[in-house]
C-alpha beads as a LAMMPS data file, in Angstrom:
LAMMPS data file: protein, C-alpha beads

185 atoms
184 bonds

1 atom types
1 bond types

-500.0 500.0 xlo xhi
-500.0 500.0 ylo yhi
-500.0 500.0 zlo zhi

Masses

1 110.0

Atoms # bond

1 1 1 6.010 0.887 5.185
2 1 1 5.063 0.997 1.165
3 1 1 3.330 2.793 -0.627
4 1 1 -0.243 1.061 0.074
5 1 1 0.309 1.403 3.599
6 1 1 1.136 5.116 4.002
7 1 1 -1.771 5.976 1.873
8 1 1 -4.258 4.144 4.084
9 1 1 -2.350 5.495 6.933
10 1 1 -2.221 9.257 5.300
11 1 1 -6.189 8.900 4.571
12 1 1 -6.871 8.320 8.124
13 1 1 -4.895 10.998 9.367
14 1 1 -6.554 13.739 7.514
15 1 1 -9.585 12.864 7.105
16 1 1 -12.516 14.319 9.799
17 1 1 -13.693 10.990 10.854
18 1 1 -11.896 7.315 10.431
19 1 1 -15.268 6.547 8.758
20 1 1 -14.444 9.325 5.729
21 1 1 -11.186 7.313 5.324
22 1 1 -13.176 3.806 5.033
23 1 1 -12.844 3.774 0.800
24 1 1 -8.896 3.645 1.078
25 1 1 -9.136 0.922 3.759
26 1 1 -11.732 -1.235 1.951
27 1 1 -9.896 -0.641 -1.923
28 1 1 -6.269 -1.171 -0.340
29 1 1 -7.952 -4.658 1.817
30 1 1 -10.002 -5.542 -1.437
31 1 1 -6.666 -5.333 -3.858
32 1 1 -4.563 -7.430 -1.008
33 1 1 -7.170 -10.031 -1.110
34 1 1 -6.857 -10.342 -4.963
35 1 1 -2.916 -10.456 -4.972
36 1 1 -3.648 -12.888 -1.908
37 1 1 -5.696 -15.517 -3.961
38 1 1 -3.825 -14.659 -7.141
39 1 1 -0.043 -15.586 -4.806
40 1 1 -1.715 -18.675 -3.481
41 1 1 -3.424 -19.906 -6.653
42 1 1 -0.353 -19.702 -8.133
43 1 1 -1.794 -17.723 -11.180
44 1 1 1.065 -14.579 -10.159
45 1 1 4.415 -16.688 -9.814
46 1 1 3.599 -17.683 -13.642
47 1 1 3.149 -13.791 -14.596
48 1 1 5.552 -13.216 -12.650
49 1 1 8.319 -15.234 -14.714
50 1 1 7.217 -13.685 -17.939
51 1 1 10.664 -11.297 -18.698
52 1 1 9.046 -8.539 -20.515
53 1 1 5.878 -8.488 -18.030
54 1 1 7.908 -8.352 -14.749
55 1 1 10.367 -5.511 -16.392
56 1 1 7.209 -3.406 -17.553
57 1 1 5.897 -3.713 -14.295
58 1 1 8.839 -2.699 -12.150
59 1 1 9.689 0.683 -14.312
60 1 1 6.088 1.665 -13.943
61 1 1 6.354 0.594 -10.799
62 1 1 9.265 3.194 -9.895
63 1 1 7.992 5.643 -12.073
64 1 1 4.795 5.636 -9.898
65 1 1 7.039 5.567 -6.877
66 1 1 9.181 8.404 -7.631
67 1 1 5.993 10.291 -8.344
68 1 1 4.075 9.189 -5.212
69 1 1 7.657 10.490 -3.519
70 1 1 7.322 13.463 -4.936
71 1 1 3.497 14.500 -4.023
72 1 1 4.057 12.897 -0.411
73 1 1 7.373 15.451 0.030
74 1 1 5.290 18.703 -1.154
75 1 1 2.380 17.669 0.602
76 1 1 1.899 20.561 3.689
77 1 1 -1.042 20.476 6.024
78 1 1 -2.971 23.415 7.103
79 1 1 -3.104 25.066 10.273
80 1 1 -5.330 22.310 12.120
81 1 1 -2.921 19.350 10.676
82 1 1 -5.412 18.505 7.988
83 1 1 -4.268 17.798 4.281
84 1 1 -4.993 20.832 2.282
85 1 1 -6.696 18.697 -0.186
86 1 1 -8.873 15.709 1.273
87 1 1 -9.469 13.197 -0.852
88 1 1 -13.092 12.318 -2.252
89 1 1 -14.526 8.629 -1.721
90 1 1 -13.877 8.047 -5.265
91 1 1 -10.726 9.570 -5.501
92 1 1 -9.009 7.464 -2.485
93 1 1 -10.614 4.129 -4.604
94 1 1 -9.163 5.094 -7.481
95 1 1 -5.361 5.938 -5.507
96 1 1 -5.781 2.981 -3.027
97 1 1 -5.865 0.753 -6.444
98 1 1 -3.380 2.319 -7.823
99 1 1 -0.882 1.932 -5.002
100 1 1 -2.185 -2.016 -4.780
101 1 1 -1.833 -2.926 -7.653
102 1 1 0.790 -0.786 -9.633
103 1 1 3.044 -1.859 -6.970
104 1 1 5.854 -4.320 -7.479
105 1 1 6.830 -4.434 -4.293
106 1 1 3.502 -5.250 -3.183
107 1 1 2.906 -8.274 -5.871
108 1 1 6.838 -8.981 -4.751
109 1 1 5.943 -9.283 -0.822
110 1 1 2.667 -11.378 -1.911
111 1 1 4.338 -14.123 -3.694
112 1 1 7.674 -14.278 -2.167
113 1 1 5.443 -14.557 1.657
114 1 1 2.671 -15.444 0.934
115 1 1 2.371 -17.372 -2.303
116 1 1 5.483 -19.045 -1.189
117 1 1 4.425 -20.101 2.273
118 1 1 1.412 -21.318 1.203
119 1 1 3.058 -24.145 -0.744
120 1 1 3.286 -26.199 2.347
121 1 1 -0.388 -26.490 2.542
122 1 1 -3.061 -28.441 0.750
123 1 1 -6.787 -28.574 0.916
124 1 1 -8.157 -26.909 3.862
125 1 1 -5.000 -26.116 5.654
126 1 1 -4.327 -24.086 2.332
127 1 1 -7.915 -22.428 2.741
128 1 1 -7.824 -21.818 6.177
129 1 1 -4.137 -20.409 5.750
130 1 1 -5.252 -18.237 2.594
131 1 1 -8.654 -16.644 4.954
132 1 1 -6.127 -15.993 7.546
133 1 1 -4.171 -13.975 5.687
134 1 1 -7.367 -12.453 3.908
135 1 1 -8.266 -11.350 7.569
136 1 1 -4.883 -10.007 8.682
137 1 1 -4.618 -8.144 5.879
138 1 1 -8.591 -6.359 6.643
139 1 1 -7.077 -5.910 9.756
140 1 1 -4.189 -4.465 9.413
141 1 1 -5.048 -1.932 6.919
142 1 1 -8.242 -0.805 9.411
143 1 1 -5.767 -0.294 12.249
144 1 1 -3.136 1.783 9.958
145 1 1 -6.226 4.055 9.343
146 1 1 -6.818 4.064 12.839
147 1 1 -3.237 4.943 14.278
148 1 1 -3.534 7.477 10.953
149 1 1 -6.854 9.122 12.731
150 1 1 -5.074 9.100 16.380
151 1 1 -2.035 10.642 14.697
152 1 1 -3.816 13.495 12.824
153 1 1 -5.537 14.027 16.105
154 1 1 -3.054 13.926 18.167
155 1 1 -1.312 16.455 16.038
156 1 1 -2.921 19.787 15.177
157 1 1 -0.221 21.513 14.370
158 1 1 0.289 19.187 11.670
159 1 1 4.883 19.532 12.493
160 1 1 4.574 15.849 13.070
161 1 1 2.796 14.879 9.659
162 1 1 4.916 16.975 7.753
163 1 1 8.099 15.019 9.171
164 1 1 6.294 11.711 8.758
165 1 1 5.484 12.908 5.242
166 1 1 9.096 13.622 4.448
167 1 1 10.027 9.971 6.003
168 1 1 7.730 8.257 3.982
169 1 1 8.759 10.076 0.981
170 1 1 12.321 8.838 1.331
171 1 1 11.086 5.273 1.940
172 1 1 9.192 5.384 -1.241
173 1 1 12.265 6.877 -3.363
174 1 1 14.594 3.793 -1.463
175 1 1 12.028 1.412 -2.607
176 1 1 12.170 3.079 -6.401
177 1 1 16.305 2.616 -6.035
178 1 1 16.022 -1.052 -4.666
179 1 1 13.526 -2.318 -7.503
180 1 1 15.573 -0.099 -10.329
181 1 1 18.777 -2.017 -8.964
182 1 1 16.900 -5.269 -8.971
183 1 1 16.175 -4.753 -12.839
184 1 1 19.871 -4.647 -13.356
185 1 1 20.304 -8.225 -11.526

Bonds

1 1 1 2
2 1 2 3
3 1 3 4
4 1 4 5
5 1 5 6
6 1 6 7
7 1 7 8
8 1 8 9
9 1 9 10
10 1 10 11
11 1 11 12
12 1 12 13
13 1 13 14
14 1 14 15
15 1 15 16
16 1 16 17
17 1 17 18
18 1 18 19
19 1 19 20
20 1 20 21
21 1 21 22
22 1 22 23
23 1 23 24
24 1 24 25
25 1 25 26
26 1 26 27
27 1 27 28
28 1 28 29
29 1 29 30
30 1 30 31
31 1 31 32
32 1 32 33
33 1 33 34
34 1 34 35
35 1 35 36
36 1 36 37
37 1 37 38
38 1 38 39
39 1 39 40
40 1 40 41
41 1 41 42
42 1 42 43
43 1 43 44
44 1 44 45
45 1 45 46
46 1 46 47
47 1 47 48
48 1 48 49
49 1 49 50
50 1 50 51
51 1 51 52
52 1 52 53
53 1 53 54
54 1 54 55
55 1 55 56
56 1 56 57
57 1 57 58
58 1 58 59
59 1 59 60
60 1 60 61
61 1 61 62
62 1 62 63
63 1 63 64
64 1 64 65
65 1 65 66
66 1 66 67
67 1 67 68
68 1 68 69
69 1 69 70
70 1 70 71
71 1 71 72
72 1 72 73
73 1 73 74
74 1 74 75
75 1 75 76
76 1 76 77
77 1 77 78
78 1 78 79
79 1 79 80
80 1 80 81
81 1 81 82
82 1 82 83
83 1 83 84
84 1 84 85
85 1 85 86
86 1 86 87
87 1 87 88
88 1 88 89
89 1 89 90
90 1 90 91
91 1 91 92
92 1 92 93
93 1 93 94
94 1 94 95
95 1 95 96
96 1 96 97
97 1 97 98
98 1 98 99
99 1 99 100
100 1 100 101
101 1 101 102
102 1 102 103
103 1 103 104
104 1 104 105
105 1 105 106
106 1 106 107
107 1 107 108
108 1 108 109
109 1 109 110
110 1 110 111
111 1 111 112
112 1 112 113
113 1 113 114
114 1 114 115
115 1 115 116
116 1 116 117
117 1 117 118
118 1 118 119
119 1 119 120
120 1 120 121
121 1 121 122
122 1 122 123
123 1 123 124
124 1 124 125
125 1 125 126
126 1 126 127
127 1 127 128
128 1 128 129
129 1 129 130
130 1 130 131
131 1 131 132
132 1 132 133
133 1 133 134
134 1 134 135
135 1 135 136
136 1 136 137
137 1 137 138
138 1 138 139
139 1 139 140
140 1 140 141
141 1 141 142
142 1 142 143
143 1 143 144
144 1 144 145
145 1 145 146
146 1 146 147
147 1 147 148
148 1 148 149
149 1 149 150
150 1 150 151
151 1 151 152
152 1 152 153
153 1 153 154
154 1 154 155
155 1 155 156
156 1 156 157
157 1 157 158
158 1 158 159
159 1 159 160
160 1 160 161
161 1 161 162
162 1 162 163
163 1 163 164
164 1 164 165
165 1 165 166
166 1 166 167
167 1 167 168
168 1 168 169
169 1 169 170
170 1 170 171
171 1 171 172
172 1 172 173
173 1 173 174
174 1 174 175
175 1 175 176
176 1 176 177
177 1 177 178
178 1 178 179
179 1 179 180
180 1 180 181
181 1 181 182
182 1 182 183
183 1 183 184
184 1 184 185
């Protein structure tokens, strides 16, 4: 999972109702639906080839990760598995877009899937393709919230959140090694 995805997933594990966690979801499906349209118009690849832009991007990129690492590894819940610090409506907006669209491993995934695959379509094959991805995308960041809120349920001693924490930490530091290799390629 990257970053995007464990924050939606975080968000609906500690918050007190999947509906508190509904600004992460809707910023994280909002942003995918931009770098969607932006993969299948085409508009990214181009940025994408630009030297400079694509290096800038990918040390801020693990920069960010490293730090996201960092705050998911220290984060402890309290005694009834909740984060000690829940995040505000405008607070998970402002996060949610940051992990969408600071990530280069997120504008990566969009046009190497997506953007690619969409080249075998034209006119409404290509829209019909592009809304089906729009809506997989809605969907799939409503059910990580959702699996989140069963999770932070299902575990009030928080033991289990703290380990996932720690897992998804590591993932995130990986993912900062992987792109800080792939600048070196």
């Amino acid at each position: 999972m990257g970053v995007q995805n464990v924050f939606v997933f975080n968000q609906g594990a500690v918050q007190g109702r999947l509906a508190k966690a509904l600004p992460a979801v809707i910023t994280a499906s909002i942003c995918d639906t931009f770098l969607i349209l932006l993969a299948v118009l085409g508009v990214s690849v181009i940025v994408w080839e630009s030297y400079w832009f694509k290096t800038v991007l990918m040390g801020v990129g693990i920069l960010f990760l490293i730090y996201m690492g960092w705050i998911t590894w220290k984060s402890k819940p309290n005694r009834n598995g909740e984060s000690a610090e829940i995040f505000t409506p405008k607070k998970q907006m402002a996060f949610a877009d940051s992990v969408s669209l600071l990530n280069p491993h997120a504008i990566m995934d969009t046009v190497g899937v997506i953007g690619t695959s969409s080249l075998r379509y034209a006119g409404m094959e290509k829209i019909a393709f592009t809304a089906a991805c729009i809506v997989v995308s809605w969907l799939w960041f409503t059910g990580l919230a959702l699996v989140g809120r069963i999770t932070g349920h299902l575990d009030q001693s928080g033991r289990l959140m703290v380990v996932l924490n720690k897992i998804l930490a590591i993932v995130m530091w990986g993912t900062a090694i992987y792109l800080g290799f792939s600048l070196t390629e």
